[in-house]
C-alpha angles and dihedrals in degrees: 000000000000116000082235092058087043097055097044090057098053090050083049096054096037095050088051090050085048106047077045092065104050081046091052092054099045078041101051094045108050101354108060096057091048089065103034125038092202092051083053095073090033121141121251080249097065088042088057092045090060103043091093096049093047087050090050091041094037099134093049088051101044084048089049087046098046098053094050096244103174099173121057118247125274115245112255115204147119104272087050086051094050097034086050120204120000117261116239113236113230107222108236119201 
């Protein structure tokens, strides 16, 4: 690998780290409660805790957070398609 090569992919990866970071904060502060209603009433520890993986997942996220989504996506894969809907569970008291 040329030194050249070398040297574009580590400002690549640092400008997408980068551009993560400034999207984790604005993220972390107003985002992350508009797409999920736990995350809404999370602790300033949690925010903190996910700041590293919104940095790493930024354009999902932004994507997530661009088209409005409010409720997170249901899993897609081969046992929910043959297990079908989920069941509701009756509370008993």
């Amino acid at each position: 690998m040329s030194p050249a090569l070398a040297t574009g992919i580590v400002w690549t990866l640092g400008a997408y780290l980068g551009i993560g970071l400034v999207f984790a904060i604005s993220f972390v502060l107003t985002g992350a409660g508009r797409l999920d209603e736990v995350a809404r009433h999370g602790t300033v520890g949690f925010r903190l805790l996910i700041i590293p993986g919104v940095a790493a997942l930024w354009p999902l996220l932004a994507w997530r957070w661009r088209r409005g989504d409010t409720t997170p996506p249901v899993e897609h894969n081969a046992h929910r398609d043959v297990a079908g809907p989920p069941v509701p569970i009756e509370e008993t008291r």
